[in-house]
C-alpha positions in Angstrom: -17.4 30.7 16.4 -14.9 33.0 14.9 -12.3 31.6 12.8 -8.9 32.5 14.8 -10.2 31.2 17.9 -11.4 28.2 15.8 -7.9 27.6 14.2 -4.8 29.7 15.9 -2.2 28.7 13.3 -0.1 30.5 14.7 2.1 30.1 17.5 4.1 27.4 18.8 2.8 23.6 19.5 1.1 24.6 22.4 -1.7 26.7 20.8 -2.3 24.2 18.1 -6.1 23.4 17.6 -7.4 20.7 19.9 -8.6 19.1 16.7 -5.2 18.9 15.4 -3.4 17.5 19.1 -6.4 15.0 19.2 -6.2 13.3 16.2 -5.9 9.9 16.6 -3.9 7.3 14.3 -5.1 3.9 14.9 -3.3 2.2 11.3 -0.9 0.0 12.4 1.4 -0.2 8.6 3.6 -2.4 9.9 0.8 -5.1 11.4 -0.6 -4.7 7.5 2.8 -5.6 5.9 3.0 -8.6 8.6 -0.1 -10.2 7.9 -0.4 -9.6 3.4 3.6 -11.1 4.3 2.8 -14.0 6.1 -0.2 -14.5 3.3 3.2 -14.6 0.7 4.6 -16.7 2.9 2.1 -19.5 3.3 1.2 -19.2 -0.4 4.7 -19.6 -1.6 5.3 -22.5 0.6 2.2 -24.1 -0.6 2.9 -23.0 -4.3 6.5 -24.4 -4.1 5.8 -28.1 -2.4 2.9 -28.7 -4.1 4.0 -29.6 -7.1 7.3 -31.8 -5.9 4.5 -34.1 -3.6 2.4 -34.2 -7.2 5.1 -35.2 -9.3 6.6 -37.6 -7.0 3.0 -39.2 -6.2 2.5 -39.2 -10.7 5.9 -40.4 -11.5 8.0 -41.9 -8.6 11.0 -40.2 -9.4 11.6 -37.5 -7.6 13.9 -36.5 -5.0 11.8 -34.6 -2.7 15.0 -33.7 -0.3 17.0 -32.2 -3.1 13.9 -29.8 -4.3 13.0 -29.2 -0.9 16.7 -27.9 -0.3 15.8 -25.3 -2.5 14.0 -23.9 0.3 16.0 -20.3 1.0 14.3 -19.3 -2.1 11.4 -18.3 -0.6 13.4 -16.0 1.3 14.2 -14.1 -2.0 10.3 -14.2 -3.5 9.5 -12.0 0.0 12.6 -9.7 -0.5 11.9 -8.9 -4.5 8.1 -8.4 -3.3 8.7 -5.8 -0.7 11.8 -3.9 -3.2 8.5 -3.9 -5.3 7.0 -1.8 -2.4 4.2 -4.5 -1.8 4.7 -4.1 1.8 2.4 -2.6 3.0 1.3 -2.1 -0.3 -1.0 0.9 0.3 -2.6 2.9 -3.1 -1.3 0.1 -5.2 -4.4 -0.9 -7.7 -4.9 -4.2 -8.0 -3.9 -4.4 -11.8 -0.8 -2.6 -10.8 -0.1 -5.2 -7.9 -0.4 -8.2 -10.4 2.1 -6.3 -12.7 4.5 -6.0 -9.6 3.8 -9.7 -8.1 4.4 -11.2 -11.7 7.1 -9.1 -12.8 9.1 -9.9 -9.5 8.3 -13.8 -9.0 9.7 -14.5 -13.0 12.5 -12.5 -11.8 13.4 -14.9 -9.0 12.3 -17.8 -11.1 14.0 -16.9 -14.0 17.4 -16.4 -11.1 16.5 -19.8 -9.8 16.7 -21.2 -13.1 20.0 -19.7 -14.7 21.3 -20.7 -11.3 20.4 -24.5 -11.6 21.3 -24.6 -15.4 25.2 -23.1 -14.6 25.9 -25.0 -11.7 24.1 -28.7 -13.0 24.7 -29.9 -10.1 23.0 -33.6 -9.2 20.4 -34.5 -9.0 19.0 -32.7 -11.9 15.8 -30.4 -11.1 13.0 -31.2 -12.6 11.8 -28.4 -15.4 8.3 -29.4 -14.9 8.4 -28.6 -11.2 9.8 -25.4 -11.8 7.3 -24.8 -14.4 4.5 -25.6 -12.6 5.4 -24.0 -9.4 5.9 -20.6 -10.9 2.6 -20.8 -11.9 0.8 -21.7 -8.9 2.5 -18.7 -7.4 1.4 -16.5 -9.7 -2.1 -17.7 -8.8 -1.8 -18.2 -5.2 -0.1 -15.5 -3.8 -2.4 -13.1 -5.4 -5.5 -14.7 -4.1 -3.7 -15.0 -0.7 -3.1 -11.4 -0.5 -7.0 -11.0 -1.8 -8.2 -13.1 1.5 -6.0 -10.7 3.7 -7.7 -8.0 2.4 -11.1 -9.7 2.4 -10.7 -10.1 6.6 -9.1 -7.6 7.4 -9.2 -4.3 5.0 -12.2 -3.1 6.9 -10.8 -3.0 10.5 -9.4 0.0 11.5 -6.0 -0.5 11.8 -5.5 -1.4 8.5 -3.5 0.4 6.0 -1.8 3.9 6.6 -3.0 7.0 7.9 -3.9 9.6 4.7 -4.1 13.3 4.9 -6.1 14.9 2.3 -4.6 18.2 0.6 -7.6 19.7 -0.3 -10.8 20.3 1.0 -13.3 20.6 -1.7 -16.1 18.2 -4.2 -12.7 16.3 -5.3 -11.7 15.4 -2.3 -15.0 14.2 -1.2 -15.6 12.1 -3.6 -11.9 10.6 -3.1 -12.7 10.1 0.4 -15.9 8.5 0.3 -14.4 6.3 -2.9 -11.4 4.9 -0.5 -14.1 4.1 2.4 -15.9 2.1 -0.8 -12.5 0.4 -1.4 -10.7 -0.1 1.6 -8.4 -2.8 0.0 -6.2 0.2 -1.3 -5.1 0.7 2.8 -5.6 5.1 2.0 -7.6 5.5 5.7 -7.9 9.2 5.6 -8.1 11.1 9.2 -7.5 14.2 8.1 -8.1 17.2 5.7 -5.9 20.7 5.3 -7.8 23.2 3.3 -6.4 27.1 3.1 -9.7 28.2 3.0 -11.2 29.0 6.3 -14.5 28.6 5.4 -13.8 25.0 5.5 -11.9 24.8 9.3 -13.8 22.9 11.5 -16.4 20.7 9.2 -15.7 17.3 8.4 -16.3 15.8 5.4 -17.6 11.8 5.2 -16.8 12.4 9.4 -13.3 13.5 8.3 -12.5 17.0 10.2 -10.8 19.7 8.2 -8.4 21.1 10.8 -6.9 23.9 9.1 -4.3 24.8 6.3 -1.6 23.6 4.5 0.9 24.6 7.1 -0.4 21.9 9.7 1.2 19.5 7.5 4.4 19.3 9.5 2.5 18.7 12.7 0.3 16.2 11.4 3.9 14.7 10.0 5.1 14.5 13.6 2.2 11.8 14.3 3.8 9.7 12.1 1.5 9.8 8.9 3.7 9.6 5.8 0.9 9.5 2.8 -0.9 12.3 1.7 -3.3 12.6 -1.4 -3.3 16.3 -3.2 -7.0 17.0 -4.3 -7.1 20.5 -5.7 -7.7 20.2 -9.5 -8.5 24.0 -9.4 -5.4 25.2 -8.2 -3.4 27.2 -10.9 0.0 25.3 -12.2 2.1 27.9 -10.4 0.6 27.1 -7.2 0.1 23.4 -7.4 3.9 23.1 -8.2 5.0 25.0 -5.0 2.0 22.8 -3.3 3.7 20.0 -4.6 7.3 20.9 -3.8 6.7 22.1 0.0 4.4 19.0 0.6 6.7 16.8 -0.6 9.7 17.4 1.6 6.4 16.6 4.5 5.3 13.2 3.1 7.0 10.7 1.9 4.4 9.7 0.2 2.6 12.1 -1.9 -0.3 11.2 -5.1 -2.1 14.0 -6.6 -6.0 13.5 -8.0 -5.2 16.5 -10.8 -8.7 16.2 -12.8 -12.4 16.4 -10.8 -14.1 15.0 -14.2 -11.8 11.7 -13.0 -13.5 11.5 -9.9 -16.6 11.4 -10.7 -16.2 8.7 -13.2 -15.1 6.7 -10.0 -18.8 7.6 -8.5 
């Protein structure tokens, strides 16, 4: 079949590619942040009641109303976590997410703290609980968010949409390494390649539907992250790729080195 009839790029919407007007996005980001938050939320509940109920049950001499009006807290441990962008969380390693889920839980801890310390108001907070609750977060929300993953990273609607910039041994290898790890939440339905060699295949049963300039329709459907795989572009050109692309996705990561890749193999 001959390319233009394949691909008609140009024009207006109406003679865009079937391909293109079909593609369907069946990632629901927002059910993702919803259930890896409500993961945070039983966690940090646990996390922050254990430890009162064990104290009081070892020494007797604790007011479990007073610690327990602590409770809007948790409130703030959800809000640092999502400014720390863990909601949905998508393309986040997990040694990354363990730098952001510590770095934001000592934040409100340390908060928590400096707040009970200036305002010594009775009865005094025990240290210990503290103590001993910021650790258990530290281990429990992570393995919470680990056990969301572990159900659910493989449905479907999991994640956010990807479009691949790129259509070549780099980006195969990043597609068929995100299908390996679908904890990362990168659920690619698309490819844009300027070659035209490469409209209408599918790579990993991913379709490449045409070039670059699709990106704004593919936009429209609501996809906001977008992986650049072209590590054989020239500098000139990958900076222009990288300026126009970025006005189209909010979310943009480049793969600049192939050799990378295929260590991930």
């Amino acid at each position: 079949m001959p390319v233009p009839e394949r691909n008609p790029l140009l024009g207006n919407k109406a003679m865009l590619p079937a391909s293109v007007r079909d593609v369907q996005v069946t990632q629901r980001p927002l059910l993702t942040a919803f259930l890896l938050l409500l993961g945070d939320l039983l966690a940090l509940v646990f996390s922050l009641g254990a430890p009162v109920y064990l104290w009081n049950l070892w020494k007797g001499d604790v007011s479990v109303d007073a610690h327990f009006s602590l409770w809007p807290v948790v409130l703030f441990f959800l809000s640092a976590y999502a400014f720390m962008g863990l909601y949905p969380g998508a393309a986040i390693s997990p040694v990354e997410e363990l730098r952001r889920l510590f770095g934001a839980t000592s934040l409100v801890f340390g908060g928590l703290v400096a707040f009970l310390f200036f305002t010594k108001e009775e009865p005094v907070y025990s240290r210990a609980i503290v103590l001993l609750a910021w650790g258990l977060v530290l281990i429990c929300v992570p393995l919470s968010r680990a056990f969301m993953r572990y159900l659910f990273a493989s449905r479907p609607w999991w994640g956010v949409p990807t479009v691949v910039l790129g259509a070549g041994r780099t980006a195969e290898i990043l597609v068929r390494n995100l299908k390996r790890w679908p904890g990362l939440g990168l659920k690619v339905v698309a490819f844009l390649d300027d070659d035209p060699e490469k409209w209408g295949k599918a790579i990993e049963g991913v379709p490449v539907l045409g070039g670059l300039g699709l990106a704004g329709e593919l936009r429209g459907k609501g996809i906001s992250y977008a992986v650049l795989a072209m590590p054989g572009v020239r500098r000139e050109r990958l900076l222009e790729i990288l300026e126009e692309q970025g006005k189209q996705f909010p979310h943009l990561l480049l793969i600049p080195d192939l050799t990378y890749m295929r260590l991930l193999e």
